[in-house]
C-alpha positions in Angstrom: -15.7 19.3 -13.1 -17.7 20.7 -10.6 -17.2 19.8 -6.8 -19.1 18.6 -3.8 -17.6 19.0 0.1 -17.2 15.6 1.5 -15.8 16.1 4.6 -14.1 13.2 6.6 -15.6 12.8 9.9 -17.0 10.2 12.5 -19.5 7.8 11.6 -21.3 5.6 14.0 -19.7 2.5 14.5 -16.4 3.8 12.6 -15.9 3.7 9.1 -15.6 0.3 7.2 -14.3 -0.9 3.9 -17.8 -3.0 3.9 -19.2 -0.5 1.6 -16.4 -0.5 -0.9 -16.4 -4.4 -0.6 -20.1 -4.7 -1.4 -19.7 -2.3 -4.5 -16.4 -4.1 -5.9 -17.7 -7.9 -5.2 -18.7 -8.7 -8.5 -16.2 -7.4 -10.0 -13.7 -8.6 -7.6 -15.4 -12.7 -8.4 -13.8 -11.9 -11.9 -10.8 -10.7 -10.4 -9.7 -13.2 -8.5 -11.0 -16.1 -11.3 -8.2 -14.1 -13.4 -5.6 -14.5 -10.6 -6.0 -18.0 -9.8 -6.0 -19.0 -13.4 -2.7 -16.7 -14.8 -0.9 -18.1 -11.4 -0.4 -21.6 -13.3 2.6 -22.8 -14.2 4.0 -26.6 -15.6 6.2 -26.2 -12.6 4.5 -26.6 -9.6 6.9 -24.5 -7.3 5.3 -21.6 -9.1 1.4 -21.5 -8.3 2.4 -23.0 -4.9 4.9 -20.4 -3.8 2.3 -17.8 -5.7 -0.8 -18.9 -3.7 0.8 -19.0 -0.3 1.1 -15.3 -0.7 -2.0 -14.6 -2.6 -4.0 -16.8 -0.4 -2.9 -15.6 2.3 -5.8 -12.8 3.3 -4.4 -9.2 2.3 -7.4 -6.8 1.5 -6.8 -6.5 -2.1 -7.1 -2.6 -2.1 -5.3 -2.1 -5.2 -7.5 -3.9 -7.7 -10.6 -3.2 -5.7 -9.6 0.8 -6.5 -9.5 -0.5 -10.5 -13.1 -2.0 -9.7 -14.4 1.0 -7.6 -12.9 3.6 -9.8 -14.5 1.7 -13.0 -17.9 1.8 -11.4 -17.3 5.8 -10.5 -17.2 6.1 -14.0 -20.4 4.0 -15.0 -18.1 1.7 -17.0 -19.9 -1.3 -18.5 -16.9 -3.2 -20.2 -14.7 -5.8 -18.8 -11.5 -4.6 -19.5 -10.6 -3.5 -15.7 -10.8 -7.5 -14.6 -7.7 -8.2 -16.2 -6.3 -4.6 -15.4 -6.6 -5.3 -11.9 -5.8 -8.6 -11.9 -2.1 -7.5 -13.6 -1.9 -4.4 -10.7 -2.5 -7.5 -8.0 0.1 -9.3 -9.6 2.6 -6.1 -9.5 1.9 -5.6 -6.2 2.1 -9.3 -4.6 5.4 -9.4 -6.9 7.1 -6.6 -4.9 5.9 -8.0 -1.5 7.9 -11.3 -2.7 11.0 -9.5 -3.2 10.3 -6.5 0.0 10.1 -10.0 2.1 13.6 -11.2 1.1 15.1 -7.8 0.5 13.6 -7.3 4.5 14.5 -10.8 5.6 10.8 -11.1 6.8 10.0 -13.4 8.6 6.1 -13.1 8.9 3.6 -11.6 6.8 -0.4 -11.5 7.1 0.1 -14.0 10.2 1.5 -16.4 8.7 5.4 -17.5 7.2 6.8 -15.3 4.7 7.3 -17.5 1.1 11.3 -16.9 1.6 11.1 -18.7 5.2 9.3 -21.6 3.4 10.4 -22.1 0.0 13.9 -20.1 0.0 14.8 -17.0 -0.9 16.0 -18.2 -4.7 12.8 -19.5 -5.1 11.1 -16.5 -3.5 12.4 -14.1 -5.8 11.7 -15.8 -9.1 8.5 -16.5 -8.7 8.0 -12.5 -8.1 9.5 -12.4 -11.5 7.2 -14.4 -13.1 4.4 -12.7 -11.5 5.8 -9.3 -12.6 5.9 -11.1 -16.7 2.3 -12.1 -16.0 1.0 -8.8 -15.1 2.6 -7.4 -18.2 1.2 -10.3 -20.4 -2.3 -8.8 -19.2 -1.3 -5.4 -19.8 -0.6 -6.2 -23.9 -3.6 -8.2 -24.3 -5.8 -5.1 -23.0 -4.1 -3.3 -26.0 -3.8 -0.2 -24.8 -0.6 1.6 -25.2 -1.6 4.4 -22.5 -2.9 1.9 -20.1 0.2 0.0 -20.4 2.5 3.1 -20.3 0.6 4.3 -16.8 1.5 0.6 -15.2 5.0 0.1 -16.5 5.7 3.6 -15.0 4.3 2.8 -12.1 6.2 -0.3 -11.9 9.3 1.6 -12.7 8.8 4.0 -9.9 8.3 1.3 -7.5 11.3 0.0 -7.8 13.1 3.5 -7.5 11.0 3.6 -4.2 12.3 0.4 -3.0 15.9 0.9 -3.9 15.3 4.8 -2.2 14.3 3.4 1.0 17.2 1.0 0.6 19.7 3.8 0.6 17.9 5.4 3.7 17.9 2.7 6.1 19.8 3.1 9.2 20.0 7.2 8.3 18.9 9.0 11.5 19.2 12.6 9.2 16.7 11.3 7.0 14.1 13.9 6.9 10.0 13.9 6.5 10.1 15.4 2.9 12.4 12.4 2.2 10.2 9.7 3.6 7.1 10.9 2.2 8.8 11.2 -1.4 9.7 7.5 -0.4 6.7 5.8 0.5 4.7 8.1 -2.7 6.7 6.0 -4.8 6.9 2.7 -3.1 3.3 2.8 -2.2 1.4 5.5 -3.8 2.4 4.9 -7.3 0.6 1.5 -7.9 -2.4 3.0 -5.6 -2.7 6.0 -8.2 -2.0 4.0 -11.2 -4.9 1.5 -10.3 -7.1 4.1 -9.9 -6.2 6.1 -12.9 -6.7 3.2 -15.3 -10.3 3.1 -14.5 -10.9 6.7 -16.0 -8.5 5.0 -18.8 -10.9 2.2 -20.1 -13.9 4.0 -19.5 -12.4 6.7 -22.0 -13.0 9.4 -19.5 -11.5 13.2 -19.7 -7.9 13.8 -18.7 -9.0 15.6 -16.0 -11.4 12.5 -14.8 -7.9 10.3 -15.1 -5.9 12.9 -12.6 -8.4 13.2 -10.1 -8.7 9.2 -10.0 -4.8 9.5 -10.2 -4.6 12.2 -7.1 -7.5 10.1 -5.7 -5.5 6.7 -5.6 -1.9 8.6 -4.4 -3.4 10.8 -1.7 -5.3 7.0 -0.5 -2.1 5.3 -1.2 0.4 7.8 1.1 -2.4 7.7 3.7 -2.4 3.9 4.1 1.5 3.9 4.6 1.5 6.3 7.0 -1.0 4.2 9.0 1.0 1.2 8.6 4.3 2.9 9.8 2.1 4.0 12.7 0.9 0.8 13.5 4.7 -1.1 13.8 4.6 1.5 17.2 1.0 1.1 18.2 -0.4 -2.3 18.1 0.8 -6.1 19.0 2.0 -9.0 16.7 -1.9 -10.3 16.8 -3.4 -7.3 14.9 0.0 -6.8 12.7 0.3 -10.1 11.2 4.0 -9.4 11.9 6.0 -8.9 14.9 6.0 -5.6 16.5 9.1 -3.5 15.9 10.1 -4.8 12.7 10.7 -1.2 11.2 12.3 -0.2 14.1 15.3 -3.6 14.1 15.6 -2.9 10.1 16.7 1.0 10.8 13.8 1.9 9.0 13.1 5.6 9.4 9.3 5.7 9.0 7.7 9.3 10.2 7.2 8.2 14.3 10.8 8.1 14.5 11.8 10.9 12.3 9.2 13.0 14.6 10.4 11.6 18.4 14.3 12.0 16.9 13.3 16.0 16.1 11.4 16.2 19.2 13.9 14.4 21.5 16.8 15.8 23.9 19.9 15.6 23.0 19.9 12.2 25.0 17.3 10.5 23.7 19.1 11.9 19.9 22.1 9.8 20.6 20.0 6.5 21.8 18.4 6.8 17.9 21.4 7.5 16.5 22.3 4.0 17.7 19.1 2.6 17.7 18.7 3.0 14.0 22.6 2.5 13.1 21.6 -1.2 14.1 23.7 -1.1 17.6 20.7 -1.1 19.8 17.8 -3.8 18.9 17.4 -5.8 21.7 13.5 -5.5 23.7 14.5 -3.5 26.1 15.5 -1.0 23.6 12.5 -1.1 21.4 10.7 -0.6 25.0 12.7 2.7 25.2 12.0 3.6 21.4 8.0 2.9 22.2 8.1 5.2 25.9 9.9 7.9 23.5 7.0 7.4 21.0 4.4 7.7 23.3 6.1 10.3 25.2 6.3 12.9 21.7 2.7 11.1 21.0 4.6 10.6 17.4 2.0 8.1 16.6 -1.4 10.4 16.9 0.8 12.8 14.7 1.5 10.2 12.2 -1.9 9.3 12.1 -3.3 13.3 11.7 -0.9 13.4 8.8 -3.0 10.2 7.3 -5.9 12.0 8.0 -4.4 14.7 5.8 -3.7 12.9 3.0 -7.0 10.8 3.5 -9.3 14.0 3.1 -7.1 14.8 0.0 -8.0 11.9 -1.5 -11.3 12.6 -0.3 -11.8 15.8 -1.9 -9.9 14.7 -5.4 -13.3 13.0 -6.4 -15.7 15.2 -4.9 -16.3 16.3 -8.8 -18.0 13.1 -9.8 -21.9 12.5 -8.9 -22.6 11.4 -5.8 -23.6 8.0 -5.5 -23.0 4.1 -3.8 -19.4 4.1 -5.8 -18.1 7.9 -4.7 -19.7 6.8 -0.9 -17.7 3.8 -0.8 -14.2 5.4 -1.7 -14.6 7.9 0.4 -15.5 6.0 3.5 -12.5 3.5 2.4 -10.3 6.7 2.6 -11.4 7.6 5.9 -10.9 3.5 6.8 -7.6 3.6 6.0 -6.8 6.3 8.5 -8.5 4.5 11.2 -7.9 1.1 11.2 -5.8 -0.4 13.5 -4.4 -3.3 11.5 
């Protein structure tokens, strides 16, 4: 494959998923069609619990990089409707179970499904999500396809149960976290990229740099999000501000202002993150240490990294309205603020 430079840059106005929107939208109308109707059930705690999540106004980037990455490749099928619809259902299956596992209490501005309908409920209704996503996976009938997601679902568990074992660790270092968040995130980003080279019978090399194109995206929107549970209020979140920082997550703009810090500000983490110190007036202090290491603009240049990666992982297709949009969705994800 031969390769253009794209580089990531300003645009007027900023950049904007609009473009990536416009381009998956019909696809997106069979998507969601898909969704609505494999969310059924005889018992009606299951579409109910199921819809207050899936209703509840995420951005749908995983299935709209199936879509996108379907189009990069001129596919004409219709495979990738129910492809994505299953990589939708793994990923609102694990926000089910993060939102117990977390004891959320707020997600997308709205109740989490636990603080509703209970946790027992909460987390069997990701399992049956998780059984219909693989249902969709057999009836595409593709062994590789289906290999690609059920690894990916594997490896997001491993993630999970990773970051698990880190919380409330104020050693754990940045080649840790990122090896976290590329499984817990990145892997279903890749893998819904990748299966668009898949049905449109692409080269191996075609399904890697969709694969390297969705993982590099996928590390880059974590990052952001870590970011932004230091840089923005409970309006733009959807969730209350600090939420990372009560669990003992160590997401990088900690790990960075504990590396940076004096051997004061050390011991305040150390019992910041060990749970001892959670009140306001200690996130407060963990913010002013933030800011003061400006932890979150390096956070976010990291992002910017990985974004250009991404970037630069599909310069070898043609240029055109699909390999526009992607790109600009990479450089979105590094500068939202949401």
């Amino acid at each position: 494959m031969s390769a253009d430079v794209i580089p990531l840059g300003p645009r007027s106005g900023g950049p904007s998923l609009a473009p990536l929107l416009a381009l998956t939208a019909p696809g997106m109308n069979a998507v969601n069609a898909i969704i609505l109707d494999r969310m059924q059930s005889e018992i009606p705690l299951i579409p109910a619990l199921a819809g207050h999540l899936i209703s509840g106004g995420g951005k749908r980037m995983r299935p709209m990089l199936t879509i996108a990455g379907a189009a990069l490749c001129d596919y004409q099928g219709a495979r990738h409707h129910k492809l994505a619809a299953a990589v939708e259902f793994i990923h609102t299956a694990t926000l089910l179970h993060d939102d117990v596992v977390d004891g959320s209490d707020m997600r997308r501005g709205k109740q989490t499904a636990n603080i509703v309908y209970g946790n027992p409920a909460t987390v069997l209704v990701g399992d049956f999500l998780f059984t219909r996503s693989f249902e969709l996976m057999v009836e595409d009938g593709s062994l590789k396809v289906l290999k690609i997601l059920s690894s990916a679902s594997s490896i997001i568990a491993e993630g999970e149960v990773d970051q698990l074992t880190a919380q409330r660790k104020v050693e754990t270092s940045e080649e840790h976290y990122l090896s976290i968040i590329g499984a817990k995130t990145a892997a279903l980003f890749a893998a819904a990229t990748r299966i668009a080279a898949v049905v449109a019978e692409r080269s191996e090399a075609e399904e890697q740099a969709l694969d390297a194109y969705g993982r590099n995206l996928g590390i880059a929107f974590q990052l952001v999000d870590d970011a932004i549970d230091y840089d923005s209020d409970t309006a733009e979140m959807g969730k209350g501000k600090g939420d990372d920082f009560r669990d003992g997550k160590m997401t990088l703009p900690v790990i960075l202002a504990y590396a940076r810090g004096t051997a004061e500000e050390r011991r305040f983490w150390q019992d910041a993150i060990a749970g001892f110190r959670t009140e306001d007036e200690d996130l407060a202090h963990a913010v002013a240490l933030i800011a003061k290491y400006d932890t979150v603009s390096a956070t976010r240049e990291r992002a910017r990294h990985f974004a250009q990666r991404a970037i630069d992982a599909i310069a070898g297709f043609p240029a055109g309205p699909a390999r526009s949009a992607m790109a600009e969705a990479a450089e979105f994800a590094v500068a939202r603020r949401y």
